[in-house]
C-alpha positions in Angstrom: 11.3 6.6 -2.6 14.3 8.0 -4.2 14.0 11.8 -5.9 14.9 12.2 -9.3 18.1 14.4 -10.1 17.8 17.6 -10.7 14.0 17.6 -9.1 14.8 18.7 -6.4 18.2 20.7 -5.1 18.0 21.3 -1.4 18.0 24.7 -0.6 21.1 25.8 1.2 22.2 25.4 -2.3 19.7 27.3 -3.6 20.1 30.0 -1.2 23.5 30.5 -1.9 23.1 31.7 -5.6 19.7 33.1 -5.8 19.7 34.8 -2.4 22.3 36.5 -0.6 21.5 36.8 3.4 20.1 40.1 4.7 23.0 42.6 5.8 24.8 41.6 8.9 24.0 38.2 8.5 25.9 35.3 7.3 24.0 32.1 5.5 23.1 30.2 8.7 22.2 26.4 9.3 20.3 25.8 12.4 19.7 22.8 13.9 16.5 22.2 12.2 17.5 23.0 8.7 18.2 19.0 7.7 15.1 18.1 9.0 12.8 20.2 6.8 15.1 19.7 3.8 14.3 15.9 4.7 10.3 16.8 5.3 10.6 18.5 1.9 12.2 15.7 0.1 9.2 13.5 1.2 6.7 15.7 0.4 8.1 16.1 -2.8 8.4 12.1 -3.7 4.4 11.9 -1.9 3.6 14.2 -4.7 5.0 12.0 -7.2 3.2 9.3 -5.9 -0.2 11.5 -6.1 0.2 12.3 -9.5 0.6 8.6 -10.3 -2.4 7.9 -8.8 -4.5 10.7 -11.0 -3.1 9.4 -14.0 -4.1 5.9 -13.0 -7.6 6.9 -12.2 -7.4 6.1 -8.4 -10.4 7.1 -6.1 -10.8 10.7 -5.4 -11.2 10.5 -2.1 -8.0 8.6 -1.8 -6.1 11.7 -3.3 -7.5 13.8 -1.5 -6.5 12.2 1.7 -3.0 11.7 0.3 -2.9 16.1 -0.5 -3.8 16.7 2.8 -1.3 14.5 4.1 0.8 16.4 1.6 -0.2 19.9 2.7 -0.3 18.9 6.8 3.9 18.0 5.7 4.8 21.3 4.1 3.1 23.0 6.8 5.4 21.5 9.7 8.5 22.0 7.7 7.1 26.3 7.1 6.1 25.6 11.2 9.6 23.9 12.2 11.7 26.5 10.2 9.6 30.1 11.3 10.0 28.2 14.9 13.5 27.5 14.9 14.4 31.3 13.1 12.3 33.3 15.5 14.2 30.6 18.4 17.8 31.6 16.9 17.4 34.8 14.8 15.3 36.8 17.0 17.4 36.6 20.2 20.9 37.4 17.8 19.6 40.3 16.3 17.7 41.4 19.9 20.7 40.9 22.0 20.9 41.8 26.0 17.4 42.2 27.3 15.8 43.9 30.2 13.8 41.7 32.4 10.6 43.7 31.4 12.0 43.4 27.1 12.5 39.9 27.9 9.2 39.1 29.1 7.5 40.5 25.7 10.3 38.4 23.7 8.9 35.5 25.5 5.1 36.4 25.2 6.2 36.7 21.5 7.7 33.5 21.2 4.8 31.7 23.2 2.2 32.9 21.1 4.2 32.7 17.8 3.9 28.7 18.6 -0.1 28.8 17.6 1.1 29.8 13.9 
């Protein structure tokens, strides 16, 4: 399902003039960045979709099914992008590690996989 122009703008662009990166950072793409602008762009047109099927009067349990699908989507793009920053981000800014430092990165990065 095509989106609309001007629903939605993907948000590198977005980012660029409502947000200026934190000091010492440049606006970065990682590797995951097309694929939860793509994740996003589905949800968005699924919500579309949903609202059609209020206005027609569809089953409730139908929609309901449909959000959840809807929400379960948003929440691997939040999952994918907080993954892939803390993957990228974290070891920039962190740098050389001692053995012992790296350890507690990793424990940190291990756990951060049950968000």
């Amino acid at each position: 399902m095509a989106i609309p122009d001007g629903l939605w703008d993907p948000p590198m662009s977005a980012a660029k003039t409502a947000h200026a990166p934190a000091p010492g950072h440049d606006a970065v793409t990682h590797r995951t960045h097309k694929d939860v602008v793509n994740r996003l762009r589905r949800a968005t047109g699924h919500l579309q979709t949903i609202g059609g099927m209020i206005e027609s009067g569809r089953d409730c349990a139908d929609i309901a099914q449909q959000l959840h699908a809807v929400i379960r989507a948003l929440e691997e793009a939040k999952s994918t992008l907080i993954h892939d920053h803390i993957e990228h981000c974290l070891e920039e800014a962190i740098g050389p590690t001692s053995r012992d430092q790296r350890a507690t990165i990793d424990g940190f990065k291990k756990i951060s996989r049950y968000l």
